[in-house]
C-alpha positions in Angstrom: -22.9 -42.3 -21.7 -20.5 -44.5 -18.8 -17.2 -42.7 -20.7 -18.7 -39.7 -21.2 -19.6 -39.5 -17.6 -15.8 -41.1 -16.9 -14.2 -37.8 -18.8 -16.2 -35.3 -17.4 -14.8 -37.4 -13.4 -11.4 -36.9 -14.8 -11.2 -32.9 -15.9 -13.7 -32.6 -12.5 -10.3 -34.3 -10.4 -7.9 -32.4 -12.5 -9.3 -29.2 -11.4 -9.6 -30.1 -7.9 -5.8 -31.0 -8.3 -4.8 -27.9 -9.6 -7.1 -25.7 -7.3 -5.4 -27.6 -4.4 -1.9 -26.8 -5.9 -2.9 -23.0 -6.0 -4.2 -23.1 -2.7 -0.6 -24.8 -1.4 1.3 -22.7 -3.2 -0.8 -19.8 -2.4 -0.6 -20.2 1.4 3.4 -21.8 1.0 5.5 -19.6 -0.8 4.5 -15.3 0.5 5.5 -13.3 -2.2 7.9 -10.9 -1.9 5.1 -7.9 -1.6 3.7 -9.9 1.7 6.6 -10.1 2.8 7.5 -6.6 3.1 4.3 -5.6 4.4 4.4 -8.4 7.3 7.9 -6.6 8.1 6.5 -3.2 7.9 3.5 -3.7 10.0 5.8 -5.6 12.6 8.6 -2.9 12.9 5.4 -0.5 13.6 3.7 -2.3 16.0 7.1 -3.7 18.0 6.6 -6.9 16.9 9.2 -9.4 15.9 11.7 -7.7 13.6 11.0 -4.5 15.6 14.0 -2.6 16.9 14.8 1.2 18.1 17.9 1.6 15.2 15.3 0.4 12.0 12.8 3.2 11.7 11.7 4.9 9.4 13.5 8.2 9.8 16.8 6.3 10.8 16.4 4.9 6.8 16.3 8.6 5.5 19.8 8.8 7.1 21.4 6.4 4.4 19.6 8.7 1.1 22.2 11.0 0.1 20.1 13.9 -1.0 21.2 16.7 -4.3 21.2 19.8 -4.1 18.5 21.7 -5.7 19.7 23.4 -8.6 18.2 26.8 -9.8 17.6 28.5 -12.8 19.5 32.2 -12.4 16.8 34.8 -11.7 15.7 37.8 -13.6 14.7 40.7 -10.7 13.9 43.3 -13.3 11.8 41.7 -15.6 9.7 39.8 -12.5 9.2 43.3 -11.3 8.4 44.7 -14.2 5.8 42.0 -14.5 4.5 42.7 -11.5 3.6 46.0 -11.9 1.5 46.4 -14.8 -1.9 47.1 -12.9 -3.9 49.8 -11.5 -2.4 49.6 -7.6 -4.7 49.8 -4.6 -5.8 47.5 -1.9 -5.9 43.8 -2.5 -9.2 41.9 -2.3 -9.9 38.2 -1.9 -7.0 35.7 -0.7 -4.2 38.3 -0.7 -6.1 40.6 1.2 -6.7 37.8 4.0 -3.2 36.5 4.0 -2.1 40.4 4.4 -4.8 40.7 7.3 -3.7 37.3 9.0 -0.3 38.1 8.5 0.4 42.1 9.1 -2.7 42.9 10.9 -4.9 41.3 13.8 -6.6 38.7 11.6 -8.0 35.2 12.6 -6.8 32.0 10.9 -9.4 32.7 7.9 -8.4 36.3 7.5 -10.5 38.3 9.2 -10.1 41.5 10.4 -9.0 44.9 9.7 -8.1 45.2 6.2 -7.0 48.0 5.3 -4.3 48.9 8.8 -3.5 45.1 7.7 -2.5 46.5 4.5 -0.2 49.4 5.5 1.6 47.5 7.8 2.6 45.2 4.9 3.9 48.4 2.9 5.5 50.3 6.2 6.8 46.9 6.7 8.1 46.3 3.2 9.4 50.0 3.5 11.5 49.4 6.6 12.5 45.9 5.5 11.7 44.4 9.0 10.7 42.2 10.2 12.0 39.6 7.6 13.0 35.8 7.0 16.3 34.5 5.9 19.3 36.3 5.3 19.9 39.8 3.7 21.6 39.3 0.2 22.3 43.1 0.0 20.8 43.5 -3.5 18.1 46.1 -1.9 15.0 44.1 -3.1 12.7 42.8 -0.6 10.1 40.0 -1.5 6.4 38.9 -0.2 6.6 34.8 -0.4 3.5 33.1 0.5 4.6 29.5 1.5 2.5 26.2 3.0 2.9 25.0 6.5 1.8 21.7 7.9 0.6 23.2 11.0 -0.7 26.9 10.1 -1.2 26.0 6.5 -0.5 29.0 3.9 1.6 31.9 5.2 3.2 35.4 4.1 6.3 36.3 4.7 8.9 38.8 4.1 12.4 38.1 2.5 15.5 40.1 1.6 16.8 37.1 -1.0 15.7 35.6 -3.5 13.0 33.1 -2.6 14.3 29.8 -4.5 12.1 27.2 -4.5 9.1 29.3 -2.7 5.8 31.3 -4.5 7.1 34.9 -4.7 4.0 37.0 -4.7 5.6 40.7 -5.3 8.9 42.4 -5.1 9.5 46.1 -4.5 12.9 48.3 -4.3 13.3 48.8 -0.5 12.6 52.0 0.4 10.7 53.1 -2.9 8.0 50.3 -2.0 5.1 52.9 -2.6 5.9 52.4 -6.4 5.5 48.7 -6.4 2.2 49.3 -4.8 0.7 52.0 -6.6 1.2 49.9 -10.0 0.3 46.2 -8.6 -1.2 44.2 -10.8 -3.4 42.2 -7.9 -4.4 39.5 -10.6 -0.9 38.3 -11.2 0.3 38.3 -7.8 
């Protein structure tokens, strides 16, 4: 029973050994991930490490960014997409984002719909006001975008909208066409 007793002291101190080690090396040696949050939190707070040339949008300096590239873009058959549908006034999210947009509507939309909507078109029509430059080709766009501060917008553009959500396109000047054929669920 004595060695029995004996054994069970000696795997009871050879734990406590290598608890203690993990504890010492634990508390010795930060890793690497520690490390780099210790620096980030001091170069936020102005602590030690901190200076005005290492922040975080002085780093973004040093990324050399690509340019996008874009996949050549098919007016005609977006257009023709575009306008399988019966026409008339949009309803729902459209219709708010045309009210907000081209009439007197609040942040959510509200307002009066349907002057809203003709602006849009006598807008459209006139091809002013719009964003961006004119690239001639006679085709003006409605893109609806995202913004940090006003969240989703509409806005007119006489280029192609690379990168962006292009909600219609019409011929300028011939815009009633577009509209009188809308397909409202696509767009």
């Amino acid at each position: 029973a004595q060695s029995i007793m004996v054994a069970n002291m000696g795997a009871a101190r050879a734990w406590v050994r290598m608890v203690v080690v993990i504890v010492l090396a634990w508390h010795a040696v930060p890793s690497a991930f520690s490390i780099c949050i210790n620096r980030f939190v001091a170069i936020r707070r102005g602590g030690p490490g901190w200076s005005h040339s290492l922040t975080a949008r002085h780093a973004v300096k040093f990324v050399k960014k690509s340019q996008a590239v874009y996949a050549p873009v098919d007016i005609e058959e977006f257009y023709t997409a575009t306008i399988g549908g019966e026409g008339g006034a949009p309803v729902g999210l459209e219709r708010d984002l045309i009210t907000r947009y081209f009439g007197d509507g609040d942040f959510h939309g509200k307002g009066d719909h349907a002057a809203a909507f003709q602006n849009l078109k006598d807008s459209m029509q006139k091809g002013e006001p719009f964003v961006g430059e004119d690239d001639g080709s006679g085709w003006i766009w409605a893109v609806a975008g995202l913004n940090v501060n006003t969240g989703l917008t509409l806005e007119l553009r006489k280029s192609t909208p690379l990168g962006m959500r292009a909600l219609m396109v019409a011929r300028q000047g011939n815009v009633e066409e577009m509209f009188s054929t809308l397909n409202w669920k696509l767009v």
